[in-house]
ZAMARGU-4260 file (C-alpha; in steps of 0.2 Angstrom, whole numbers, plus 5000, padded with zeros to 4 digits):
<rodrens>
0) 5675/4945/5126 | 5669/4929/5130 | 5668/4933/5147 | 5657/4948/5143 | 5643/4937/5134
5) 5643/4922/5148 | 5639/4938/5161 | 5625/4943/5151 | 5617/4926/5149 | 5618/4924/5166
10) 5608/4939/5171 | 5594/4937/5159 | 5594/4918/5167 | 5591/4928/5185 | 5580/4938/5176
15) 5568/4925/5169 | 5568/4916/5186 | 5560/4930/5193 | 5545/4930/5181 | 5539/4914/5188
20) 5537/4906/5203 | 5530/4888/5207 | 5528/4886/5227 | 5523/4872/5239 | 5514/4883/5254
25) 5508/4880/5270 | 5493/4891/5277 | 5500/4909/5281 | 5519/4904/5272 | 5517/4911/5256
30) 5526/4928/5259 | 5542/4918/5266 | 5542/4910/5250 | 5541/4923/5239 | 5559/4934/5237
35) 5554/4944/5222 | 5539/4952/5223 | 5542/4957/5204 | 5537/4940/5198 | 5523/4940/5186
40) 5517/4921/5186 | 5511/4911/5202 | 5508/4894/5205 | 5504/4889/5222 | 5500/4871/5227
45) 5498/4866/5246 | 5488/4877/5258 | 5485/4895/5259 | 5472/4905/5270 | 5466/4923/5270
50) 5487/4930/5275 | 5494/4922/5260 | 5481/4933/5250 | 5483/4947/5260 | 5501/4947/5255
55) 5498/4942/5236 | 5485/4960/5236 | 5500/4970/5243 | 5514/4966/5237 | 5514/4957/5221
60) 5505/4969/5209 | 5516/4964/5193 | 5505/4947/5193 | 5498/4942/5174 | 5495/4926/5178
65) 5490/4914/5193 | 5487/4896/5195 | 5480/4890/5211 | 5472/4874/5207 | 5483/4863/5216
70) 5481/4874/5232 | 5467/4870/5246 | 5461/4888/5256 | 5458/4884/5275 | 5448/4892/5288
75) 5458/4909/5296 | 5451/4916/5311 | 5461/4930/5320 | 5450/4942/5330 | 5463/4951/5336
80) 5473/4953/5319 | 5459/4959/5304 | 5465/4956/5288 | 5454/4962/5275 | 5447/4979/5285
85) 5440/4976/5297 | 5437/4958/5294 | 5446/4945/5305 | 5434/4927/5303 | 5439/4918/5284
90) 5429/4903/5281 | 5439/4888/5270 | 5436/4887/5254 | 5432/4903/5250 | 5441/4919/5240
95) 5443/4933/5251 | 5435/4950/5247 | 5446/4961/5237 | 5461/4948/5238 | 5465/4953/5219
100) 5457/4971/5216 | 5467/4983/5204 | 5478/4971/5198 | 5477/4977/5179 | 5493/4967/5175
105) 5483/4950/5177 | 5476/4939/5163 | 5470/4923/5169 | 5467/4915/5187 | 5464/4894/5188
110) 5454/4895/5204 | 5456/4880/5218 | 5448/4863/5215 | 5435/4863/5228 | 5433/4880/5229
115) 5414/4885/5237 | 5414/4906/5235 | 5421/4921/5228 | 5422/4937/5239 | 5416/4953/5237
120) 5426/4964/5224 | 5439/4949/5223 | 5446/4952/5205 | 5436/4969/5201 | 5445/4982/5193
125) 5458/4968/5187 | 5455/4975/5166 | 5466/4965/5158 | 5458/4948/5166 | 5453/4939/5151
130) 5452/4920/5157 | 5444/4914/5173 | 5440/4894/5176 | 5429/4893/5190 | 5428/4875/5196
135) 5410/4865/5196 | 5411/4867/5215 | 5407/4884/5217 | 5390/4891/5226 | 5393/4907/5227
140) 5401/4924/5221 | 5398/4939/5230 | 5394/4957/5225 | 5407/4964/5210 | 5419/4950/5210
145) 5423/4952/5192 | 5418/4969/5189 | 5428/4980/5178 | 5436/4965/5171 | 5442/4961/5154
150) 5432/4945/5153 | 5425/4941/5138 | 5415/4927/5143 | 5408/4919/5158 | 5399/4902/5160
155) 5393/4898/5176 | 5392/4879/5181 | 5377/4872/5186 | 5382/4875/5205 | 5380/4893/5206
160) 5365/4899/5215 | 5368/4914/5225 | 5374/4931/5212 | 5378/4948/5223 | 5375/4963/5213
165) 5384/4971/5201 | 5396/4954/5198 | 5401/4957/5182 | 5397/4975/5179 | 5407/4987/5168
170) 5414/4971/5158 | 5415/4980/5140 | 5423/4966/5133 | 5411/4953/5138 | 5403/4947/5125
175) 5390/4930/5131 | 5385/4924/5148 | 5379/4909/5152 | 5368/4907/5170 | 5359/4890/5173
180) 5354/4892/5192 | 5354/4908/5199 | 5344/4921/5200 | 5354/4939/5190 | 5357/4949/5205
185) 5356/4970/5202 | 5367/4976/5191 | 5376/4962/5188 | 5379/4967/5169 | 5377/4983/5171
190) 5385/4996/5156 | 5393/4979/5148 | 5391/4987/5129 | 5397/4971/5119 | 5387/4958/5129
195) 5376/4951/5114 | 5369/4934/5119 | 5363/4930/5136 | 5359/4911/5142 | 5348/4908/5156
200) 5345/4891/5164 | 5323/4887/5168 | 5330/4888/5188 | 5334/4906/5187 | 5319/4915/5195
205) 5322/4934/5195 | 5332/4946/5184 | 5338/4961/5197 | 5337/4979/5196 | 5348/4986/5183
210) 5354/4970/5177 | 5357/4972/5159 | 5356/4991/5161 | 5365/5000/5145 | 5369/4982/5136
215) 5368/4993/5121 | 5374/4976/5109 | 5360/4964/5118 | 5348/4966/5104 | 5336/4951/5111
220) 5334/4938/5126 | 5327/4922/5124 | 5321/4916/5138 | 5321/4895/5142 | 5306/4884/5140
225) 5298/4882/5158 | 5309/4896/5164 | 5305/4899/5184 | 5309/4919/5184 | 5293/4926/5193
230) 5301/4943/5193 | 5310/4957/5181 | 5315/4972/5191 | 5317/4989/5192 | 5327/4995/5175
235) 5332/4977/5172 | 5335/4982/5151 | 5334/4999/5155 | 5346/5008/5137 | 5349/4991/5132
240) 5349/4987/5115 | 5333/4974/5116 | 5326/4975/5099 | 5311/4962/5105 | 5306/4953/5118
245) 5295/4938/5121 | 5290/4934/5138 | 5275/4925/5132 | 5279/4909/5138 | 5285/4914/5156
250) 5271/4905/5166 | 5277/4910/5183 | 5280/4929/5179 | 5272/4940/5191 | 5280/4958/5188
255) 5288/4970/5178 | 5297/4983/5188 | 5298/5003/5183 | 5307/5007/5168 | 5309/4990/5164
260) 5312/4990/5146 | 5315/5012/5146 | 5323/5019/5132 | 5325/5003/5121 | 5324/5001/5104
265) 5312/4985/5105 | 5298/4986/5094 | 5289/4969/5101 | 5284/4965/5117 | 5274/4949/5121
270) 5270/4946/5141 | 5260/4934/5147 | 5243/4935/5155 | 5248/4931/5175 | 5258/4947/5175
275) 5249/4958/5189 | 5262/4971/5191 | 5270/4982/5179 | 5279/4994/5184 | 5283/5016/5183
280) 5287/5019/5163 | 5291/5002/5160 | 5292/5004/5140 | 5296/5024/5141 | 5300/5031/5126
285) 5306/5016/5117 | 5300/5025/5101 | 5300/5010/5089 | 5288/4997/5100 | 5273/4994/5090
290) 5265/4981/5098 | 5261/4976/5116 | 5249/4970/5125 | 5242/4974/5144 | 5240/4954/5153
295) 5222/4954/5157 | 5228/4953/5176 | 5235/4970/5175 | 5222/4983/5184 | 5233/5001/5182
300) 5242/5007/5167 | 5256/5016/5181 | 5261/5032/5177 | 5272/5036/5161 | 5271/5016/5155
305) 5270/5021/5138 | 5275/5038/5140 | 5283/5044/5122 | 5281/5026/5111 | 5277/5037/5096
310) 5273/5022/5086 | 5262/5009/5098 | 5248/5004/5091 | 5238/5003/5109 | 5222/5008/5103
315) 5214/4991/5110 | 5225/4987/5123 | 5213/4990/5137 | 5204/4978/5144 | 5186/4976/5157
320) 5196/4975/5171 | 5206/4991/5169 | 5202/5004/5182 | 5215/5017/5181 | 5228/5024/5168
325) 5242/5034/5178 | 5251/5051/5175 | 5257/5053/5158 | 5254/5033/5155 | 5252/5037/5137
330) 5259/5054/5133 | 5266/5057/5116 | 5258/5041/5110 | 5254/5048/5092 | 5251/5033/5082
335) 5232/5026/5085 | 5218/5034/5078 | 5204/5024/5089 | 5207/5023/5108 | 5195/5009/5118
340) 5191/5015/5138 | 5184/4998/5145 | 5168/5002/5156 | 5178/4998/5173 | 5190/5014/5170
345) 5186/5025/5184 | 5202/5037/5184 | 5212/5045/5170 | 5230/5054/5178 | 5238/5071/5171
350) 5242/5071/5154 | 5239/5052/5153 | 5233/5056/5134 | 5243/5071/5130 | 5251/5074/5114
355) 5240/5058/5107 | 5237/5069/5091 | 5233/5055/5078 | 5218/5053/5086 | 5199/5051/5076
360) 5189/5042/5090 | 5188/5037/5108 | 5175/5025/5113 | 5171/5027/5131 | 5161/5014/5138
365) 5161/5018/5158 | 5145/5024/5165 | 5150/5036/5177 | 5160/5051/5169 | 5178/5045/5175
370) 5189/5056/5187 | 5202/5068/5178 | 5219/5072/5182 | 5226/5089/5175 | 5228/5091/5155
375) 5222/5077/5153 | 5221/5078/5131 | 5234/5095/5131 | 5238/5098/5114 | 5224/5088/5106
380) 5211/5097/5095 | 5198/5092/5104 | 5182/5096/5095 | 5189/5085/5079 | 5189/5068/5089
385) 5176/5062/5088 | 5171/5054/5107 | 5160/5039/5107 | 5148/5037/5122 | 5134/5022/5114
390) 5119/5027/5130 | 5112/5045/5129 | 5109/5047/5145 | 5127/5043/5150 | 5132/5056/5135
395) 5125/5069/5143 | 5134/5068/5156 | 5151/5066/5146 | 5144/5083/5137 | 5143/5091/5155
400) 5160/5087/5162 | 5176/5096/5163 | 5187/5092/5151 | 5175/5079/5142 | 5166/5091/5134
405) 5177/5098/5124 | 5176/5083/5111 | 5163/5082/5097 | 5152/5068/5107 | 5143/5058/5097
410) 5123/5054/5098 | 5115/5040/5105 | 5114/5025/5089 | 5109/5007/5089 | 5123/4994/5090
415) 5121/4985/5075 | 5107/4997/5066 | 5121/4999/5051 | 5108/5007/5040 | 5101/5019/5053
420) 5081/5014/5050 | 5079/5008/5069 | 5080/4989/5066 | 5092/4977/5068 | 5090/4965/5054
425) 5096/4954/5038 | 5095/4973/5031 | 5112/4978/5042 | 5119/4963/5038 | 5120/4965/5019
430) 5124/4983/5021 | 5138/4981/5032 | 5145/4967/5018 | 5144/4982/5006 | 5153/4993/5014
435) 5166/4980/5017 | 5164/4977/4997 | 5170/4994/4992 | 5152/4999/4989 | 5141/5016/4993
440) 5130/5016/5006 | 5115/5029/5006 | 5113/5028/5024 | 5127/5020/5034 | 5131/5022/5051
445) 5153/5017/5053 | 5152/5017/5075 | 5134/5004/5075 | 5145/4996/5061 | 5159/4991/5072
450) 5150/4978/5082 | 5167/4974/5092 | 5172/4992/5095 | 5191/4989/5084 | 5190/5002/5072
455) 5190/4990/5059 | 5176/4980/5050 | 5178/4962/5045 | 5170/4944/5046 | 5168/4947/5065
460) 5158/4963/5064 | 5147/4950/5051 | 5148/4937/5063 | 5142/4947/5079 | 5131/4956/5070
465) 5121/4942/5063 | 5122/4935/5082 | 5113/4952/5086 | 5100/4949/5074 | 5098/4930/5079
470) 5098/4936/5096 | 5110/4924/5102 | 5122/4936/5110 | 5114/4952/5117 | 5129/4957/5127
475) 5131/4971/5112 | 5115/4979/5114 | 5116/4995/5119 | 5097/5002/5121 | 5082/4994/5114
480) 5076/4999/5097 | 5061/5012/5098 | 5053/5005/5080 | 5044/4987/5076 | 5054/4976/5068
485) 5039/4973/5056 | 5042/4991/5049 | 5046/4996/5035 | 5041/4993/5015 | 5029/4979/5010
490) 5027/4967/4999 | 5018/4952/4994 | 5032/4940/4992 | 5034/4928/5004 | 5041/4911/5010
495) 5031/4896/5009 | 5032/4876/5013 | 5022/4864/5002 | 5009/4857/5012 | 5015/4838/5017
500) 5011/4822/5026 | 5023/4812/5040 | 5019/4799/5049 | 5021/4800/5068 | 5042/4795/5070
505) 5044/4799/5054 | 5060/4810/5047 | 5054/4822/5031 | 5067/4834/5020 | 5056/4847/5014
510) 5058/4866/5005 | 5057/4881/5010 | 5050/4890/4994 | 5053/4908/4987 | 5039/4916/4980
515) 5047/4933/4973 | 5042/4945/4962 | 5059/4953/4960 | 5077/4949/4968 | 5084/4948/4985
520) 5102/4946/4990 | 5097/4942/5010 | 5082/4937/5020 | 5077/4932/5038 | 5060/4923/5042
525) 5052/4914/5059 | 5048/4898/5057 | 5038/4892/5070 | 5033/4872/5072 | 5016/4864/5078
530) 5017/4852/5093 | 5024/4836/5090 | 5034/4842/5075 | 5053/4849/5076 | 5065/4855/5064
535) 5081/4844/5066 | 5097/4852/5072 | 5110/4857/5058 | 5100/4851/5043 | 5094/4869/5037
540) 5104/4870/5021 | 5106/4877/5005 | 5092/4872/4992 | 5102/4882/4977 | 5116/4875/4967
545) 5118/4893/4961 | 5120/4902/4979 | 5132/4903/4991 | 5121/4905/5005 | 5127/4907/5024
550) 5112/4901/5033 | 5114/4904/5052 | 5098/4899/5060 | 5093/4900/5082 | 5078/4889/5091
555) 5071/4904/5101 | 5068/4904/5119 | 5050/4896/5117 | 5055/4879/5110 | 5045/4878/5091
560) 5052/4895/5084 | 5068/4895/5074 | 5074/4911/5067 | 5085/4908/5050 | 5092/4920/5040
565) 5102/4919/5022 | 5113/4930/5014 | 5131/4929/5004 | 5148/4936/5009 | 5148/4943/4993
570) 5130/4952/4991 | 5126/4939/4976 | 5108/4938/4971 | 5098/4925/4981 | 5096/4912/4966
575) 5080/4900/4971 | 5082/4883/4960 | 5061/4880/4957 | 5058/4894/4969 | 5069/4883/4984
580) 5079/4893/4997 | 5083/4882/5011 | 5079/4864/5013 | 5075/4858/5031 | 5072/4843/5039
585) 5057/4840/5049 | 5053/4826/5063 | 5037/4820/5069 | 5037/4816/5090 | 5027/4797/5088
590) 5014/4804/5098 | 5011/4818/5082 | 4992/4821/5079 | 4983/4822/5064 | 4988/4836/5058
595) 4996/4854/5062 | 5002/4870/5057 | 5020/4878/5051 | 5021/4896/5052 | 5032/4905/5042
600) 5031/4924/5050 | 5043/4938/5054 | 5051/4937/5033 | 5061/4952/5029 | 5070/4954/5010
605) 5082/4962/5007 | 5083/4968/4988 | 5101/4974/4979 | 5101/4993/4985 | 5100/4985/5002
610) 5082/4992/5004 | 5072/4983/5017 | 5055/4975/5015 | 5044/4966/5024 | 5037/4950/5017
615) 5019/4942/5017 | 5015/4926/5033 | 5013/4910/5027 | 5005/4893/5032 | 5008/4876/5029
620) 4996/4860/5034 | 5006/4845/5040 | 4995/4830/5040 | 4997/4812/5047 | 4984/4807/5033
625) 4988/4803/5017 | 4973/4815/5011 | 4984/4827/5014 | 4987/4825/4994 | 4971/4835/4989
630) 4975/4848/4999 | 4989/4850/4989 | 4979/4847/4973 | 4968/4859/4979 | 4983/4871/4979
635) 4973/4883/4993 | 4987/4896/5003 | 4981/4905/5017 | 4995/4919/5023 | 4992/4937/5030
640) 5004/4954/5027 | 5003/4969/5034 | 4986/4967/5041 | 4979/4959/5026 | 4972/4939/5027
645) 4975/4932/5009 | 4968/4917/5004 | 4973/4909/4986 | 4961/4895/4979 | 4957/4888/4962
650) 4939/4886/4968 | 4926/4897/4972 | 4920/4894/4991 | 4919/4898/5009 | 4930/4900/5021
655) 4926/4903/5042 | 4939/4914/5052 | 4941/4909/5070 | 4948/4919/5084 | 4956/4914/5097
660) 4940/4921/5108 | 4930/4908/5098 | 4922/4920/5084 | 4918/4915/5067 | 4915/4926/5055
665) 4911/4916/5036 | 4921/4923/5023 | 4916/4921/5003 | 4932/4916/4992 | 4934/4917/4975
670) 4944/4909/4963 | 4962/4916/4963 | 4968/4927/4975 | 4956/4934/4989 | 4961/4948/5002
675) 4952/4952/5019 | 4956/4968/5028 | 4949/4975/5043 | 4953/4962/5056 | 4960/4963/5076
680) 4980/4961/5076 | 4981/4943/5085 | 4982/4923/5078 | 4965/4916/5070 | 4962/4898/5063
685) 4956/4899/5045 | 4942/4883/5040 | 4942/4878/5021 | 4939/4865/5011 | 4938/4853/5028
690) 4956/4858/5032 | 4962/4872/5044 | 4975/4885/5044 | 4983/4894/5058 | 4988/4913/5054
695) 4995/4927/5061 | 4986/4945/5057 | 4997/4959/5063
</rodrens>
């Protein structure tokens, strides 16, 4: 019995011996060493060259484990004795292709110190490989060298900087990557479901075609501060699981190739404006993006871009620059109501706008009637969107085209005329604040309302609009208005300036007055210096302690005219503390003379049903006198409204009216107020009690 056991022992003890196998080799040896070809662990140190792995892919397929750190691979070169194929030159330092492919049995590799590259499909299909070290000298790794493996993650060191394709593709058990240098070949991940978290080094400059193609669990990709990639590739995320992706920060990024990002679930997308290219259905039918944005250099919307994102809000993503939106670029695109054609689009593909059924109102600002392709808006209802052409002329055309015509066009409107009576005034203004408000308009017109074309209205619509009305930005004009902007209903309030003395260099605050004979909740008014006098810049301010009062103001184009305006963001009543608006303040040039004229022209009032009127002129003598004083005393006003010269005096008199051509014509005044009608529309000089007026009689 005892003999029995000591037999058993020492069969297992053969046994085990033959599991592992520590050798010292010399290049081409490594088969003269190895007698069981059944062992399952390899340790090699010495020298080894493209035979010994020849023979370790034949013949030792039971292999789990192999350590080849103390080994050094020299150069082989046999032309009349291939290895591998066909292949017959090996350089040192390098992994032959396919020296372990298929080995399923093996779980871990140490690679040689001082190793440079890794062949083509050299460890692919080896599933059960879950451990790699790859040694900080390595440069190199050719196409699917660890494809179909059973690694679960892979970091790259620092050396790396040439990737084949297809390297690690079909991985399912890979869970992170980490790549500091090289560029992400095609493919290279391709179908690896569990890769979740991707680490890119700011070296790498492209990601391949098909990179990341089906990493279903790869739910975002940051990408590094100053990162170099100038290129994402053909279906780089195609099916992946990206959820969003900020590409904002990638200065360098030129492209983003066809079907990008297709079939994703991302649901934001943030590229940077040097992006010139983007490619074929780059964000097809990934159903829950929302938000995007077309990089200004992008000309084309390629064909099927946005092709069934039920959900994007791309009502505004085109831009001036845009000429052409491809084939299907935004079919099935259900989600905006208001879509924005910029004037420079020239081309609109087949179905490019098909299935786009939430659709109100397309505003379409090109000249020329752009080319169609076929179907164009199938399956819209067509005469229930509304399509907005701002110019007549060009609407006609729009009304006459093919495909165009179809679509309730709208008529030709003011930009900015918000209360449809032809002028663009403080009267829009207010109006278009109570519509923001919640409150009923009588007349109000929602497409001159939205001054920057969003399809919303906000403080910017106020902002532009009040521009408009200041004439500081006519870039929204779209025709001129056909009625005076003096139209409208009058009234004998107006705006007036005590009549003052400065000296010559002297700085003076003074008030601008409200005469009213009922409320306004916004007014605008000319104010038009005499030589030598200015209002300073920035120092037209509120007068009333009660009123918030915005108060933009604009020096026309002839140097002495300021228009001002005033109104509240909340429609309050204009509250006048002793009749005082506005306070401004005045400067007189040191060569000022002895006395001149303010003008206050141009005043229309707004009252709280937003009804426009138009307000009385004014006059005010500046004198460098002190005798200015008993013209104040005297408390004479000379004004004109509406055609009609008022003069207001305590005492009865004469006054001369002088044209411009130098005719006089005497004019009897009476105590209290005193109206002259009957006169030639132009500026005359009124002469009364030794001082004189300057007026404007339209």
């Amino acid at each position: 019995m005892r003999k029995y056991f000591v037999a058993i022992a020492m069969a297992i003890g053969v046994t085990a011996s033959s599991w592992a196998l520590q050798v010292a080799s010399t290049a081409g040896n490594l088969k003269n060493l190895v007698s069981d070809c059944g062992i399952t662990s390899l340790t090699v140190t010495g020298t080894i060259d493209a035979r010994d792995f020849k023979f370790i892919s034949d013949s030792l397929n039971k292999l789990t484990a192999v350590d080849l750190s103390g080994a050094t691979i020299v150069a082989y070169d046999h032309s009349e004795n291939p290895i591998f194929e066909s292949i017959s030159s090996y350089e040192a330092a390098s992994i032959p292709g396919t020296s372990f492919f298929g080995k399923k049995s093996l779980a871990s590799v140490v690679l040689p110190q001082g190793l440079r590259s890794i062949g083509f499909a050299a460890f692919a299909g080896c599933e059960s490989l879950t451990t790699v070290s790859i040694p900080a000298t390595v440069d190199s790794i050719a196409s699917y060298a660890f494809s179909g493996t059973g690694l679960t993650q892979v970091e790259l060191p620092a050396t790396v900087t040439r990737l084949g394709e297809g390297v690690w593709a079909r991985c399912t058990a890979l869970t992170a990557a980490t790549v500091p240098v090289a560029s992400i070949g095609n493919y290279d991940f391709l179908g690896d479901i569990n890769l979740s978290k991707v680490t890119l080094g700011s070296s790498v400059q492209a990601i391949g075609t098909g990179a990341f193609n089906g990493c279903t669990a790869l739910k975002s990709f940051a990408m590094p501060d100053g990162s170099a990639i100038v290129k994402i590739g053909n279906e780089a995320f195609v099916l992946s699981g990206i959820e969003n992706l900020d590409l904002s920060g990638l200065s360098g990024l030129q492209s983003v190739g066809d079907w990008a990002l297709a079939g994703t679930p991302v649901g934001s997308i943030k590229l940077p404006d040097n992006v010139t290219a983007l490619g074929r259905g780059a964000f097809f039918y990934d159903t829950q993006l929302a938000s995007v944005n077309l990089p200004s250099g992008v000309t084309a919307v390629s064909d099927y871009t946005f092709a069934g994102d039920s959900a994007a809000a791309v009502g505004r993503i085109l831009a001036e620059g845009n000429t052409r939106i491809g084939d299907y670029a935004f079919y099935n695109v259900s989600a905006p109501a208001y879509f924005f054609i910029p004037s420079s689009v020239s081309y609109l593909g087949t179905k490019a706008m098909a299935g786009m059924t939430g659709l109100d109102t397309i505003k379409a600002l090109p000249t020329t009637v752009p080319e169609l392709g076929d179907s164009v808006w199938a399956g819209l209802n067509q005469s229930a969107v509304n399509l907005d052409i701002p110019d007549s002329l060009v609407a006609a055309d729009y009304a006459a085209a093919e495909q165009w015509k179809e679509f309730h066009i709208l008529k030709d409107y003011l930009l900015g005329d918000v209360n449809v009576d032809g002028n663009i005034d403080v009267t829009d203004v207010t109006a278009l604040i109570s519509h923001m408000l919640g409150l009923e308009q009588t007349r109000f017109n929602p497409y001159a309302a939205d001054i920057d074309g969003d399809g919303d209205y906000n403080v910017t619509d106020v902002t532009l609009l009040c521009n408009l009305v200041l004439d500081q930005d006519r870039t929204y004009v779209r025709r001129a208005g056909s009625t005076s902007r003096y139209a409208g209903n009058t009234t004998a309030d107006n705006l007036y300036i005590d009549n003052f003395s400065i000296k010559p260099g002297q700085s003076r605050t003074v008030q601008v007055r409200l005469n009213n004979s009922q409320d306004y909740i916004g007014l605008q008014c000319e104010i038009t210096m005499p030589q030598g006098l200015e209002i300073v810049s920035g120092t037209i301010t509120n007068a009333s302690a009660t009123s918030n009062l915005m108060l933009p103001s604009r020096l026309l184009s002839d140097g002495a005219t300021t228009r001002v305006m005033a109104y509240s963001m909340t429609n309050s009543v204009i509250k006048a503390d002793d009749n005082a608006v506005m306070n401004l303040t005045v400067k007189a040039a040191d060569d000022f003379g002895a006395e001149g004229v303010i003008d206050i022209d141009g005043l229309v009032l707004v009252d709280k049903n937003c009804t426009r009127y138009v307000g009385a002129g004014s006059t005010t003598l500046v004198s460098s006198a002190t005798g200015v004083n008993d013209v104040n005393a005297a408390a004479v006003k000379v004004y004109a409204h509406d055609g009609v010269l008022v003069i207001e005096s305590q005492e009865v008199g004469t006054a001369q009216l002088v044209a411009m051509n130098g005719t006089a014509t005497s004019l009897l005044v009476e105590a209290g107020r005193n109206e002259y009608q009957g006169f030639a529309p132009g500026i005359y000089v009124v002469r009364i009690a030794g001082k004189s007026y300057k007026v404007a009689i339209r």
